[in-house]
N, C-alpha and C positions, 0 to 999 in steps of 0.2 A: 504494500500500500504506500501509496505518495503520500508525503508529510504534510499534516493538515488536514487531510482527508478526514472526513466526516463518516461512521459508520452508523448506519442503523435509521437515519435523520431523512426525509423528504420535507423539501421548501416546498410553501404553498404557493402556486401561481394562480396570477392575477390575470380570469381570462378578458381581454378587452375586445369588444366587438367593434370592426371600424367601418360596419354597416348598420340600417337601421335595422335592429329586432321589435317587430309587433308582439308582445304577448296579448294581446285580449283586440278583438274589434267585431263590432255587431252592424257595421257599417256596409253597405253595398260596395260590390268589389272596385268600381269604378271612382265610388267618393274617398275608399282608401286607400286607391294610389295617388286620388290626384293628393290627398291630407297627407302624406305622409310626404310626398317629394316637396308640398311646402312644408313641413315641418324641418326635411331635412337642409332646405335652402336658409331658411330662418335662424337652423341653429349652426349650420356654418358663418354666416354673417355677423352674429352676435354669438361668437362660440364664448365668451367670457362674460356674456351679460345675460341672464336668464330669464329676469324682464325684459328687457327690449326683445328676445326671441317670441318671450309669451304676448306681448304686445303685437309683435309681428302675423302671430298662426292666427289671433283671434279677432284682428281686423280683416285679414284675407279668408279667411274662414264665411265671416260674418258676408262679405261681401258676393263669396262665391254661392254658399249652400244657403244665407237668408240667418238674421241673427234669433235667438242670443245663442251662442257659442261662449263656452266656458272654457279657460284653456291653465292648465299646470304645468311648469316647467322648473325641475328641482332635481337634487338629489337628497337621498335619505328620507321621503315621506310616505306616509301610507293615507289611503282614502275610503271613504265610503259614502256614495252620492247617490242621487234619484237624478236618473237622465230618461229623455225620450228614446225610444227602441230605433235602434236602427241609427243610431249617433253616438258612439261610442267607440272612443281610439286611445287604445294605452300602448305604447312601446318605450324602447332606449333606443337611445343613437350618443353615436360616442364612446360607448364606454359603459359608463353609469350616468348619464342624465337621462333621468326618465322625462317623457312628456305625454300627461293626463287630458285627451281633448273630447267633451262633451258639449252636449244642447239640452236647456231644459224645458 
């Protein structure tokens, strides 16, 4: 064994996705691709401001699909909301920033 060498030990890796993953959407297949390539525009443009991303999806949002659009954009939160069917987008992009997009 090489000196140093660590026996017995696994480091935990940190997986990063550097595509968007959707976990949850009730959304028509067409309203969430167009929601999600804006979500993914918005949060490259404001990758270090979280508001101005969330400010971003939820005027383009409102504009595209008709308002009120609700929009969350964070890491480390958790939720539990009453949305209308059929408007509903949770994923990550990034990494770890999640973004929560509903209508109520």
């Amino acid at each position: 064994m090489a000196e140093g060498e660590k026996v017995g030990t696994t480091e935990d890796k940190k997986i990063v996705h550097t595509y968007p993953l959707v976990r949850h959407s009730d959304m028509a297949e067409e309203t969430r691709q167009d929601a999600v390539e804006l979500i993914v525009t918005a949060c490259e443009k404001f990758s270090s401001n979280n508001e101005g991303a969330a400010k971003m999806i939820k005027e383009e949002m409102d504009k595209k699909f008709g308002p009120p659009y609700h929009v969350v954009v964070g890491e480390g939160f958790a939720f539990e909301i009453t949305y209308e069917c059929k408007n509903l987008l949770y994923m990550f992009f990034g990494g770890n920033v999640a973004i929560l997009v509903w209508k109520c």
